[in-house]
C-alpha positions in Angstrom: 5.6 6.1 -17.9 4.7 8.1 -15.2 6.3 11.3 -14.9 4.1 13.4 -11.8 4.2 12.9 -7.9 3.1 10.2 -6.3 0.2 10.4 -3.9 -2.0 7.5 -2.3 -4.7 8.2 -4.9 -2.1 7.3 -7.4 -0.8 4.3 -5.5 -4.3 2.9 -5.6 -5.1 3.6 -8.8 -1.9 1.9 -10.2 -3.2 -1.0 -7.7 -6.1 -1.3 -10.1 -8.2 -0.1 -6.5 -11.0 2.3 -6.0 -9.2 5.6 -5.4 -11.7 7.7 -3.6 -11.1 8.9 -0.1 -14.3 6.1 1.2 -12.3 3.3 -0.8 -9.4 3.8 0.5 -10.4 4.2 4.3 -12.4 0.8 3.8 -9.3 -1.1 2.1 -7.3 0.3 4.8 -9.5 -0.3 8.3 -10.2 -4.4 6.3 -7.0 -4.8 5.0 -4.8 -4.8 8.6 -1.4 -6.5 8.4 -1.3 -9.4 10.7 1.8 -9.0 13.0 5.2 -9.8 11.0 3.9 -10.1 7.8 5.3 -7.7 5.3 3.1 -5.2 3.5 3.9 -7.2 -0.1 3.8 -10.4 1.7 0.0 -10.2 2.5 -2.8 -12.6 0.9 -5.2 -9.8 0.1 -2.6 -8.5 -3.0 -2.9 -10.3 -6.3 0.6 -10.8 -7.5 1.1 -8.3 -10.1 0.4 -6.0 -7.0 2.5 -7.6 -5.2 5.2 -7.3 -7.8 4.7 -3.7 -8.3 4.7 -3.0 -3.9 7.9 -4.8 -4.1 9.7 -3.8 -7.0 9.3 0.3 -6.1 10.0 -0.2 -2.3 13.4 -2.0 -3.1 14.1 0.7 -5.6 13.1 3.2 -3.2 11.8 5.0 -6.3 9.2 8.1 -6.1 6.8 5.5 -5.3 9.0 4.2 -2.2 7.6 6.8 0.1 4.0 6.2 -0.8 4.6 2.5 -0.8 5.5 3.1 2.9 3.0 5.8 3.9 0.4 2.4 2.9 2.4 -0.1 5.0 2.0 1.9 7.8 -1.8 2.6 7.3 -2.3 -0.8 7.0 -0.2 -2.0 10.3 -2.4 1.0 12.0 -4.0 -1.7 14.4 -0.5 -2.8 15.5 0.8 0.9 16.5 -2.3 1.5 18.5 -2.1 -2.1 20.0 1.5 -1.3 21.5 
């Protein structure tokens, strides 16, 4: 069980992704949402990802607001597109 904070490093980690600050930008700026697709929704997450992204957000959990801090970093291209 995990019993500290939960920061974007974490988030990754528990993703089973590289957690360094390079790793991350690069998932991030290659990993855009396409418009009206939820975050968990996307074809880049395997599906125990996918489960996990879900699960926490709809329990709006610890991990809820790094969940979300991710979805918007990945719908970046969309904010600066509007």
């Amino acid at each position: 069980m995990f019993d500290g904070q939960p920061t974007l490093e974490l988030l990754f980690e528990q993703l089973g992704l590289d957690a360094d600050q390079a790793s991350m930008d690069q998932f991030i700026e290659s990993h855009q949402l396409p418009e009206g697709v939820m975050m968990h929704q996307a074809d880049f997450w395997s599906d125990a990802q996918r489960q996990f992204l879900s699960s926490h957000w709809q329990k709006d959990d610890e991990w809820a607001i790094v969940v979300d801090t991710l979805n918007e970093l990945l719908s970046q291209n969309l904010q600066k597109n509007k």
